[in-house]
Every structure is written in C-alpha cells, then in structure tokens.
C-alpha positions in Angstrom: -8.5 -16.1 2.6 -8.3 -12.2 3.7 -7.1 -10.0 1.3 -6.6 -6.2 1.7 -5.8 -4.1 -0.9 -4.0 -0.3 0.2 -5.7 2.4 -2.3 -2.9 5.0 -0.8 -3.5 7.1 -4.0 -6.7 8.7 -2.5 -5.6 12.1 -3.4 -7.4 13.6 -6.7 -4.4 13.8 -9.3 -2.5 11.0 -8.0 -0.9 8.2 -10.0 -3.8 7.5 -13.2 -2.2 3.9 -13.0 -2.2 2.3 -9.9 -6.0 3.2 -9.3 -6.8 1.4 -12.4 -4.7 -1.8 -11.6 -6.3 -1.8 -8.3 -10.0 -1.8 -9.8 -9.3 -4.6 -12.3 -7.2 -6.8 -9.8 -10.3 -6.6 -6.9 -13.3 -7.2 -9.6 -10.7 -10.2 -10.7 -10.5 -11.4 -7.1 -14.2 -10.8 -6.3 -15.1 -12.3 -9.4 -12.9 -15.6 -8.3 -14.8 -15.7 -4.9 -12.8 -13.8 -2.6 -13.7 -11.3 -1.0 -11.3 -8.5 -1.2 -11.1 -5.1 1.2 -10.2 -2.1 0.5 -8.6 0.2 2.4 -9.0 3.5 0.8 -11.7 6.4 1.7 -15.5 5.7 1.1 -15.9 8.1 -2.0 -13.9 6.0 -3.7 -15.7 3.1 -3.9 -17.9 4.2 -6.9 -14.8 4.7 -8.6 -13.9 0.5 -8.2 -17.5 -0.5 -10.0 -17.9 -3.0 -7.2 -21.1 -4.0 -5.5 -20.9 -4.0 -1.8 -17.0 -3.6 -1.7 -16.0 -4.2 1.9 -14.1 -0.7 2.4 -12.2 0.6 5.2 -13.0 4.1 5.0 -9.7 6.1 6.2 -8.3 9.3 5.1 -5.3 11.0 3.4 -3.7 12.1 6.4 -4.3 8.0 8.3 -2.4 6.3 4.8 0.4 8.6 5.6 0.4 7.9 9.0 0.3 3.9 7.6 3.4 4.9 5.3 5.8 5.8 7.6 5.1 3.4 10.3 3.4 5.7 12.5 0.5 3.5 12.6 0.5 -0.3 12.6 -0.6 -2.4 9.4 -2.1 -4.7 12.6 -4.6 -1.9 13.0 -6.9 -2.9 9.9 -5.9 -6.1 9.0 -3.6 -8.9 11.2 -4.2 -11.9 9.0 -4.5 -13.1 5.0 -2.4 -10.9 2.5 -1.6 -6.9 2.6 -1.3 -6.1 -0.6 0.4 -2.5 -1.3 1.1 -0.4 -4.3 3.3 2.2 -2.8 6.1 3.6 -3.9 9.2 5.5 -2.8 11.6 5.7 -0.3 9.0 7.1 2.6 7.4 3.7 2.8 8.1 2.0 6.2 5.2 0.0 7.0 4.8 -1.6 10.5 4.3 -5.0 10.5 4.2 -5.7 14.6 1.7 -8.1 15.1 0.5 -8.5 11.4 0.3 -12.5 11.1 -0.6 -12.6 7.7 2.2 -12.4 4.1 3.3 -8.6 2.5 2.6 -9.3 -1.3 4.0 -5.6 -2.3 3.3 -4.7 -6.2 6.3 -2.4 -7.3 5.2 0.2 -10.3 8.0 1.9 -10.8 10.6 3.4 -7.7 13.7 1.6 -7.2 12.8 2.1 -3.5 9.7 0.5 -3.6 8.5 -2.1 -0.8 12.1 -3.5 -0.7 11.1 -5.3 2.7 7.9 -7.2 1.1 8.1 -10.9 1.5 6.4 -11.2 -1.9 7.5 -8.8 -4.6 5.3 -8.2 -8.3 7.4 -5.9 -10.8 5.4 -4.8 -13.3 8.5 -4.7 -15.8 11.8 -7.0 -16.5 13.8 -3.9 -16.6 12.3 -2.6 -12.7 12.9 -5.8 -11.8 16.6 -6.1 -12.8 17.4 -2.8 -11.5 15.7 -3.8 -8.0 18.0 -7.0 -8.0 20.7 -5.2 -8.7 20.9 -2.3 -6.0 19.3 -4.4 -3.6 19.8 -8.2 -4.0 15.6 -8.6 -3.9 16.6 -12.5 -5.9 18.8 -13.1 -3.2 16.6 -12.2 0.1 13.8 -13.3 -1.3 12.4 -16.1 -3.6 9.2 -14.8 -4.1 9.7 -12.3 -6.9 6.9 -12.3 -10.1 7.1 -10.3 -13.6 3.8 -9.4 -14.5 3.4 -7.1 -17.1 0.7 -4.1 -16.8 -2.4 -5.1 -19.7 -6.0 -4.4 -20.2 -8.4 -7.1 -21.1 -11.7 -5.5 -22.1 -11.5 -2.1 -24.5 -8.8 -2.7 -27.2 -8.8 -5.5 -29.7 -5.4 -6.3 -31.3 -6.1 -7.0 -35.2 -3.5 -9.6 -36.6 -2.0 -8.4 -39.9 1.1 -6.1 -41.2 1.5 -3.4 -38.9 3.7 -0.6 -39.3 3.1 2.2 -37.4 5.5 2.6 -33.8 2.8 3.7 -31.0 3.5 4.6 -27.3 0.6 4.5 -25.3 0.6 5.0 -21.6 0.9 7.8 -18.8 2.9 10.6 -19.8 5.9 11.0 -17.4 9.0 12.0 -17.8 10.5 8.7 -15.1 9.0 6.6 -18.0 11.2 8.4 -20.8 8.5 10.1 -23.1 11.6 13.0 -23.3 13.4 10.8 -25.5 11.2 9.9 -28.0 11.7 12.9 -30.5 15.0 12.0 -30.4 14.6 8.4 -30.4 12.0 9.2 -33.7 14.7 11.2 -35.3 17.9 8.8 -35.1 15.5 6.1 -36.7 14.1 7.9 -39.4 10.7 7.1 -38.1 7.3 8.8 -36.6 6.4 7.7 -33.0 2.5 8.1 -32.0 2.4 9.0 -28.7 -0.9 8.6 -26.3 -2.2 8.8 -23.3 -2.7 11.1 -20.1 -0.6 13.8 -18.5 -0.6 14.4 -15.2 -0.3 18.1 -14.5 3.1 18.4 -12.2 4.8 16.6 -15.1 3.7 19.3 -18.3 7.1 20.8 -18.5 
C-alpha cells in the first residue's frame, strides 16, 4: 500500500507539533513495512531520522499551490492513502483523478480537512466541536480519537502525585491564558512547560 504523508509545515517556525507527529507516525509505518513518502522539501529529511525516506522534494510556494487547489493532489500521488495535517479554512485540495482514500489528521482548526473521507481528531473536545458545526458523524463514518502521546523519553512513575503540570506548546488557541486564573480560583500552583512559538509571546 502507498502512503503519502504532506509535511506542509516546511517553513522554519511553523507548528513544533505536527512535524513531530509526522516523524514518529512514518518511522512507525516504516518500521511496520510500509514504505511511506513524504512530500515535503529535501532538507527536511534529516529532520525525520529516516534512512532512505522516499521524499518528494517540493517547495513552500508548490504546498500552497497544493492547498488551495491550484495544483492537483493527482500530481504526486493517484493511488494508496494522502495523508494531510493541514489546518484552516484555506485548505481546498483537488482530488480530480486521485484514486486512492483522504485520511486527513485534524490538530486543532474547526475548519480543518472537513471534506476528508477519513477524519483523526487528536482530541474528544475537537472532535465534538467538528460534529457539531459540521455534522463530520453524519457525512462520514470514518471518524477516529487518537490522543497526541510520546512513547520513548518520559517514564510515568506510579505512586501519589500531586503536583498539576501542563506540558505542551504554548499557544494562546490552546488556553495557556487561563491558567493563572484557573491556578487562582483553585487555590493551587499550575507548572506550565513547553515551547513558545514567537508570533504567540504576547
């Protein structure tokens, strides 16, 4: 089975997240015997830790041009699975003459990949709101909940814990603004960690 995977963060500062979920979801693949490809631009490939990834090298200005519909999915891949991780109301892919299933993996826009045959929401709450403004349960049966995890890095210790941590990308879509206050009304310090992206340090 083909399977291509759209990197259409290729940009440096883009989303810290979906980079990362791509590069453990094609070693997982690869490691299963597939044989994912990527479609993403060549310096990138270091980034994915994969020996002789199968890339198609294309540039910032080509995934736009992919985005909006401008050019046709058909044009690097008309078979298997396309799997995307966009997000926002700009995505209109083309799908003329593409044979293959859209598996579309939505990370956090209520706009995101609404037309995808198969639809992965990476939280219950996303995944509500989607149904809700958009009847995704009702078009389409093909909806998953798989939460966002790491598997190699952090050990979870069983015992009494009682110390409230966030840990995560800071942005202000996922709320962070509200944890001071949250921290306050419950009488109760919140550790918060993780990366900042720079348009979001206000």
């Amino acid at each position: 089975m083909k399977i291509f995977i759209l990197d259409h963060q290729i940009k440096a500062g883009g989303n810290l997240g979906v980079p990362f979920l791509i590069k453990v979801l094609f070693k997982g693949l690869a490691q299963k015997g597939y044989e994912p490809t990527l479609i993403t631009c060549k310096e990138n490939a270091a980034y994915y830790q994969t020996s002789n990834a199968r890339i198609i090298d294309i540039s910032h200005a080509e995934v736009n041009m992919l985005l909006d519909g401008r050019t046709p999915i058909a044009k690097f891949c008309n078979q298997g699975i396309f799997h995307s991780h966009t997000s926002g109301h700009h995505v209109n892919f083309d799908l003329s003459n593409f044979n293959g299933k859209w598996l579309a993996t939505c990370h956090g826009s209520d706009y995101e990949d609404g037309a995808a045959e198969f639809l992965v929401f990476v939280s219950k709450s996303q995944m509500l709101r989607h149904c809700m403004k958009f009847n995704s349960h009702i078009r389409s049966r093909n909806i998953y909940l798989a939460y966002n995890c790491y598997e190699s890095g952090l050990k979870f210790n069983p015992g009494s814990h009682n110390k409230l941590i966030y840990f995560g990308v800071l942005r202000k879509d996922k709320g962070i603004h509200y944890l001071p206050e949250i921290a306050q009304n419950i009488g109760r310090a919140i550790h918060i960690y993780g990366p900042m992206l720079e348009f979001d340090k206000g």
